[in-house]
C-alpha positions in Angstrom: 6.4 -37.0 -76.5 6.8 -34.3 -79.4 4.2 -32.1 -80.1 3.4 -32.0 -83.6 4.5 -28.4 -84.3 8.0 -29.9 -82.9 7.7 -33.0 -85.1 6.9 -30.6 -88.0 9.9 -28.1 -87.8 11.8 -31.0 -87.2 10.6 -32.5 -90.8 11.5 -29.2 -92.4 14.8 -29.4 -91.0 15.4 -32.6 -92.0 14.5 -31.6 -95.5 16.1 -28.2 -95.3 19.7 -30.1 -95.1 19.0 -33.0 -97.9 18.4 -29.9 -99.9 21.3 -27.9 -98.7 23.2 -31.4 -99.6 21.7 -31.8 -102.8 22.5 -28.4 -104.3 24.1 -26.4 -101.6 27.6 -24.9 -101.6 29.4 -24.7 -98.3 30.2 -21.3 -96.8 34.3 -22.0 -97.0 35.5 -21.1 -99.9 32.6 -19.9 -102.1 31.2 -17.5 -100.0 33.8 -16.5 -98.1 35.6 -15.8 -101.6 32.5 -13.8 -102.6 32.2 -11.8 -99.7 36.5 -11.3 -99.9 36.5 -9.9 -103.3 33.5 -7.4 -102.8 35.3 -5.9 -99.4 38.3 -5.7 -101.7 36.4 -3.7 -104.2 34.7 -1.5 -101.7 37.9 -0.9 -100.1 39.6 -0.1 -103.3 37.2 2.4 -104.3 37.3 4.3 -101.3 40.8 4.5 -101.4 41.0 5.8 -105.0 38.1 8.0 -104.2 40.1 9.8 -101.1 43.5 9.9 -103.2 41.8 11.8 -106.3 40.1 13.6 -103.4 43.4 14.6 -101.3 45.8 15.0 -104.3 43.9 17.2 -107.3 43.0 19.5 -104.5 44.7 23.6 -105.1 45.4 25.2 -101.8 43.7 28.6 -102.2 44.0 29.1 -98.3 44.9 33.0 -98.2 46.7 34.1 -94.7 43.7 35.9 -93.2 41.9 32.4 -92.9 39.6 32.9 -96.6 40.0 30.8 -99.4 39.8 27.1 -100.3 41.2 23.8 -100.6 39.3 22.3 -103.5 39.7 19.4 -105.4 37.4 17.5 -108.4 35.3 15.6 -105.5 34.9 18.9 -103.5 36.7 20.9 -100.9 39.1 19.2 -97.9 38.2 22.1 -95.7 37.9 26.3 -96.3 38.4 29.1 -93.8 39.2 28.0 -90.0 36.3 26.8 -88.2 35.0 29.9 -85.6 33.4 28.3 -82.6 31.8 31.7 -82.3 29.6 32.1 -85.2 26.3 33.0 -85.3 25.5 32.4 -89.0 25.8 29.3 -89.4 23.7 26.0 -88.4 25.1 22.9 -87.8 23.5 19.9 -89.2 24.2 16.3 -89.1 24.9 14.0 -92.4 21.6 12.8 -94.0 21.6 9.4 -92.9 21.9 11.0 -88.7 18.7 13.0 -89.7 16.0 11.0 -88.0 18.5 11.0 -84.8 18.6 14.6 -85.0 15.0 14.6 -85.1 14.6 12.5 -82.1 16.5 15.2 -80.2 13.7 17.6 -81.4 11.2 15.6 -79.9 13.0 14.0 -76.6 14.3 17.3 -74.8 17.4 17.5 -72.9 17.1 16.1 -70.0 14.0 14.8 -69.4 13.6 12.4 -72.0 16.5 12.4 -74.2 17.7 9.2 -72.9 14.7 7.6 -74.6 14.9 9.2 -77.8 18.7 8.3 -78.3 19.0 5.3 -76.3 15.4 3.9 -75.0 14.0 3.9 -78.9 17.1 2.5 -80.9 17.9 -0.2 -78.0 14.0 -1.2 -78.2 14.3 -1.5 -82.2 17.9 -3.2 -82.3 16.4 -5.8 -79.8 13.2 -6.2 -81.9 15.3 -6.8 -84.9 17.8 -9.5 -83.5 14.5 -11.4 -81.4 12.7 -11.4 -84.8 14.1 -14.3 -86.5 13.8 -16.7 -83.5 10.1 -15.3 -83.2 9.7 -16.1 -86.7 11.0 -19.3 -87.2 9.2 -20.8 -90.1 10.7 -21.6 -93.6 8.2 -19.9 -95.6 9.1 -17.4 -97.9 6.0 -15.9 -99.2 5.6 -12.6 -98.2 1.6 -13.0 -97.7 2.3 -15.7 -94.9 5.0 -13.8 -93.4 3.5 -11.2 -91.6 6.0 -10.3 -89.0 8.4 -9.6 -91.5 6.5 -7.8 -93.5 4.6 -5.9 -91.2 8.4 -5.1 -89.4 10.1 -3.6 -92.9 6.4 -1.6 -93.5 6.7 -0.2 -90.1 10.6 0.4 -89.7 10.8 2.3 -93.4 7.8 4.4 -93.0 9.4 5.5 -89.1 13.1 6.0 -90.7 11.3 7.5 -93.5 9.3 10.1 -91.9 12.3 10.9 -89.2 14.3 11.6 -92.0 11.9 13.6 -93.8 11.3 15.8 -90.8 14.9 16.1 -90.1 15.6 16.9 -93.4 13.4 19.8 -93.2 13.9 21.0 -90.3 14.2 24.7 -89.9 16.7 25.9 -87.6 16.8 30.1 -87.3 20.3 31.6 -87.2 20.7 34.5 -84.6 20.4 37.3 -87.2 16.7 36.0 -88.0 15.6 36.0 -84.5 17.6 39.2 -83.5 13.9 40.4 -85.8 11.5 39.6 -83.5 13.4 41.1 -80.3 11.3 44.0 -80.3 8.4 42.1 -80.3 9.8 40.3 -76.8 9.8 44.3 -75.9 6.7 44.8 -76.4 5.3 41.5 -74.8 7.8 42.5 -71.7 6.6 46.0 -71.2 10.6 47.5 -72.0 10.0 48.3 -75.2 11.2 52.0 -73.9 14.3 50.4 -72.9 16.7 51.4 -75.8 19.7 49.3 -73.5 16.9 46.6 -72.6 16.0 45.9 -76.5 19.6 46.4 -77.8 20.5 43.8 -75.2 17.1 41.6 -76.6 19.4 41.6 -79.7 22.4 40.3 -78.7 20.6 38.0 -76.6 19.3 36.3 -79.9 22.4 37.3 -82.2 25.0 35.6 -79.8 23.8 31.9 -79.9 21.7 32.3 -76.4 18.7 30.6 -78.2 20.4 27.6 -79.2 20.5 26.0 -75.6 18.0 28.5 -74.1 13.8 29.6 -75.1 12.3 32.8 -75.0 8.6 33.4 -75.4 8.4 30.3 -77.7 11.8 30.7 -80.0 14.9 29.1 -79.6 15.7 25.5 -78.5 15.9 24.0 -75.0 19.0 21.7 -74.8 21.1 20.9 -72.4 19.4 21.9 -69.1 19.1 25.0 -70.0 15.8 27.0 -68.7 13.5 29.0 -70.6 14.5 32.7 -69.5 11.3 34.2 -70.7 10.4 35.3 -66.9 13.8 34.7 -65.1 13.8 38.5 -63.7 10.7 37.8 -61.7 13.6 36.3 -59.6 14.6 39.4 -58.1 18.4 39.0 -59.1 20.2 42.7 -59.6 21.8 43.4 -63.2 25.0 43.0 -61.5 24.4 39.4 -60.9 23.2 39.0 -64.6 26.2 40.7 -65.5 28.4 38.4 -63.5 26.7 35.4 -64.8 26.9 36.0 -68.0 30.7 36.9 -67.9 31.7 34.0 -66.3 29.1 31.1 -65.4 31.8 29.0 -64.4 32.0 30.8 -61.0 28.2 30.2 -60.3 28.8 26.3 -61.1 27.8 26.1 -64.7 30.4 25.1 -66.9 28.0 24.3 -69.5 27.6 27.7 -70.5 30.3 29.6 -72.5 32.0 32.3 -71.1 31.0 35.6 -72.7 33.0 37.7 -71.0 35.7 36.6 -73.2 33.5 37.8 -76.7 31.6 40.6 -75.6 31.9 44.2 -74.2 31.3 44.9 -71.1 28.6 47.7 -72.3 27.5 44.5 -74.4 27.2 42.3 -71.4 25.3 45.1 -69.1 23.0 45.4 -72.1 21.7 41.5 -72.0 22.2 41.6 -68.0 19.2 44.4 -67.5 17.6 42.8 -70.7 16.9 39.4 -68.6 16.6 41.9 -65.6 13.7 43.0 -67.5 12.1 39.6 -68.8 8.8 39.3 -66.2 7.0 37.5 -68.6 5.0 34.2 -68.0 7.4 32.3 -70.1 7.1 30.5 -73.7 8.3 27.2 -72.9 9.6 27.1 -76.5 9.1 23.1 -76.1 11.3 22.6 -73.6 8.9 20.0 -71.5 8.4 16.6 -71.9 6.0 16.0 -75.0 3.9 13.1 -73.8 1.7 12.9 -76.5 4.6 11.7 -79.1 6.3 9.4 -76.1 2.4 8.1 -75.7 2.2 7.9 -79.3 5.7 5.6 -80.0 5.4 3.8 -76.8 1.6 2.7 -78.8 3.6 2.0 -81.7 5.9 -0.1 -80.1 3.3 -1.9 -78.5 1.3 -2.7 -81.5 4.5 -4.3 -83.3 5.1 -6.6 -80.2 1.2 -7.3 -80.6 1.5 -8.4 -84.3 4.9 -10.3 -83.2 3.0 -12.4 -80.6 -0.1 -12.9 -83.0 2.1 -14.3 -86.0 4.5 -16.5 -83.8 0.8 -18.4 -82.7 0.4 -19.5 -86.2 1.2 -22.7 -87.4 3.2 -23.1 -90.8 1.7 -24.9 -93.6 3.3 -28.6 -95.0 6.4 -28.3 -96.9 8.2 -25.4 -97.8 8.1 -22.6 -100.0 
């Protein structure tokens, strides 16, 4: 036999479709001609948007690369794009920034899988199980609990992600070229005028955005914190050599430098990391347990509040 929960969803079924009946419209063609004439309008507006865009733009584009192509919604595109550059930061579009922010907190490569996939997966999931967790017709938000207490906890995340990736301060190569004689001092070559000037190009040639030094830069992509990586024993000719090309020593990550810098340029960093002895900044590069701990906890307490409201049983009727 039925329980009476069954019995009971089956009453409110029953009564969900003599209401449909009664003042219901089917989805074919009143919907489906709602839903048509929005895309249309959507799609029309974008076009129009992109053709005032394109065609009231001036080509200002001078031959040595400066200039603009400008037009009443803003530029198509300025000076050619220098994979090189040191002054300049890229950023993601607003609605990316609480991604970007994960990336902050999951490092490459211990945990960035979980930031990027593990987290959004676990969310996505939670959002497509929640309606056949909560299955009841009620519509008041006081005796829907999962929902609410779902929407409370996925704005306030996305909020807060956003927030932080908004504001996020990323330092360009001429702000940390600053503190290089500090790193001389800390390493004990601050008499080292070829040591420090190689500190310098070391943070002005984009080293700091895969690598970390005595707490600055960023650790991405495998790359190791340098901070104490001539305690190896390697000569300046091997720095040199690495730093050229890394391509021969198996990394084909890195960028070849030997193709952008000197070769006085290139012996300067070489006996600068020949130099660095120092115990290392770490510069976040680990794994930071205590926010995994923390979101793994959060997870866990919406899954708790999922499993507590699914127990409940719906009142008569339907609001």
């Amino acid at each position: 036999m039925a329980s009476s929960a069954l019995k009971e969803r089956r009453a409110r079924f029953k009564r969900y479709k003599e209401d449909v009946d009664r003042r219901g419209k089917s989805f074919f063609p009143y919907a489906m001609f709602h839903d048509t004439v929005m895309s249309l309008v959507v799609v029309s507006v974008i076009v129009a948007l992109a053709i005032i865009w394109r065609w009231t733009a001036d080509d200002n584009l001078k031959p040595d690369g400066t200039g603009d192509y400008t037009g009443w919604l803003g530029a198509v595109y300025t000076h050619k794009a220098d994979p090189g550059t040191t002054n300049f930061v890229p950023r993601p579009d607003w609605y990316f920034y609480f991604l970007f922010y994960l990336l902050r907190i999951f490092k490459w490569p211990d945990s960035v899988v979980l930031g990027t996939v593990g987290i959004p997966t676990i969310a996505l999931i939670l959002l497509l199980a929640l309606p056949f967790v909560d299955t009841r017709s009620e519509r008041r938000l006081s005796r829907r609990p999962v929902a609410v207490v779902a929407a409370i906890l996925t704005v306030i995340s996305m909020g807060v992600l956003t927030y932080k990736g908004a504001t996020a301060k990323e330092s360009l190569g001429s702000e940390l070229a600053a503190i290089a004689p500090t790193w001389a001092q800390k390493q004990g070559f601050s008499g080292d005028s070829t040591a420090v000037n190689g500190a310098k190009l070391f943070a002005e040639s984009g080293c700091l955005t895969c690598h970390t030094y005595l707490g600055a830069g960023s650790s991405n992509l495998g790359a190791p914190d340098l901070s104490s990586i001539g305690s190896t024993s390697q000569s300046v000719d091997f720095f040199s050599q690495y730093v050229s090309d890394p391509s021969e020593f198996g990394n084909n990550v890195m960028p070849k430098f030997g193709e952008k810098l000197t070769k006085d340029q290139i012996n300067a960093i070489a006996v600068f990391l020949s130099k660095s002895k120092g115990a290392g900044g770490g510069g976040g590069g680990g794994t930071p347990w205590g926010q995994i701990i923390a979101l793994l906890a959060l997870g866990l307490a919406v899954l708790l509040v999922l499993s507590l409201a699914a127990t409940r049983r719906a009142p008569p009727g339907y609001a």
